[in-house]
C-alpha positions as CSV (number, residue, x, y, z in Angstrom):
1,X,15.7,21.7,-28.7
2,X,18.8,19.6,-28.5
3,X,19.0,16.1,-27.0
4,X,21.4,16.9,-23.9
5,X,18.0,19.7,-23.5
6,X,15.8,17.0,-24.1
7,X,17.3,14.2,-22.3
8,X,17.2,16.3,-19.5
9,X,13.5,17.5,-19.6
10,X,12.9,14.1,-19.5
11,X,14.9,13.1,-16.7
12,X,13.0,16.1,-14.6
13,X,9.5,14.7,-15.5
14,X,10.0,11.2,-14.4
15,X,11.7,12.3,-11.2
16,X,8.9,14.6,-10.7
17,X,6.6,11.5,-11.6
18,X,8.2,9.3,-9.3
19,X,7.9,12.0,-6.4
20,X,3.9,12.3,-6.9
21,X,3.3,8.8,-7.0
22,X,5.4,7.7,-4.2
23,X,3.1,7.4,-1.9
24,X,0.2,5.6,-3.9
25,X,3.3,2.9,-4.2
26,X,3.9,3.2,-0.7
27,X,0.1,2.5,0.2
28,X,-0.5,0.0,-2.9
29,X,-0.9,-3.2,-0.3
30,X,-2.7,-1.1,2.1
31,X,-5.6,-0.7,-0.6
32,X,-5.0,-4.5,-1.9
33,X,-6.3,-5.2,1.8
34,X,-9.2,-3.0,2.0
35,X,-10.4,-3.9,-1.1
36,X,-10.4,-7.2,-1.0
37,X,-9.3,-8.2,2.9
38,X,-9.9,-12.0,2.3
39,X,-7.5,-12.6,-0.6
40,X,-5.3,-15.1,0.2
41,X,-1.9,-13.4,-1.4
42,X,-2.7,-10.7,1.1
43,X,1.0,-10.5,3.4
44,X,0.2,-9.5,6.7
45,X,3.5,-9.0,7.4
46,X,3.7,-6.2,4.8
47,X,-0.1,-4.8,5.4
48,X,0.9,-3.9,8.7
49,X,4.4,-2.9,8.7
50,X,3.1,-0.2,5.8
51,X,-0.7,0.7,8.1
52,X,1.8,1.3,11.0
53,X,4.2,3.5,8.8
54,X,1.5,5.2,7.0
55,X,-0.5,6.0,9.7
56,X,2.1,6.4,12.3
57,X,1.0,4.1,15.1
58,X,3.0,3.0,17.6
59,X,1.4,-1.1,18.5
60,X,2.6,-3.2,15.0
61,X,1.4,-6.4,16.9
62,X,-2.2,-4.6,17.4
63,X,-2.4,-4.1,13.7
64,X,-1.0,-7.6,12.8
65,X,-3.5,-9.3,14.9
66,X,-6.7,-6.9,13.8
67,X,-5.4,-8.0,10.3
68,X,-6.0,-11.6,11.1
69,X,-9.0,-11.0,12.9
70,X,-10.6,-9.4,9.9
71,X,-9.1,-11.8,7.5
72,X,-11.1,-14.8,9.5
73,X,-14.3,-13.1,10.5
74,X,-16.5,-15.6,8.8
75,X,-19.7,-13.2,9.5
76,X,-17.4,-10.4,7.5
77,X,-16.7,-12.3,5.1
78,X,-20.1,-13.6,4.0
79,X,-21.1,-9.9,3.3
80,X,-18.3,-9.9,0.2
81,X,-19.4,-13.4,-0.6
């Protein structure tokens, strides 16, 4: 195989690698959150704006607020404790 045929080969897997994992990217603070909702470097901002995208809802506040709520339940929070 010559490089150009190699180079390209190569190019081809990591687009194809990039398409497949685009969306675990996309959802990557989504599962930060529910893993672990009561991390402090948790954005809210960002949590929500990608919930509302990803699951295609139309209230952003409603999610930015239920964020919150969750983040200070103090009952929720001593079950992870």
């Amino acid at each position: 195989m010559d490089r150009t045929t190699y180079c390209d080969n190569i190019l081809l897997f990591l687009k194809e690698f990039e398409r497949r994992f685009k969306t675990l990217n996309e959802i990557e603070d989504i599962v930060s959150f529910s893993s672990c909702p009561f991390n402090e470097n948790i954005d809210v901002e960002s949590v929500a704006l990608k919930l509302h995208n990803f699951l295609g809802t139309t209230n952003l506040s409603f999610l930015k607020e239920e964020i919150v709520n969750i983040k200070c339940d103090i009952n929720l929070k001593s079950f992870f404790s």
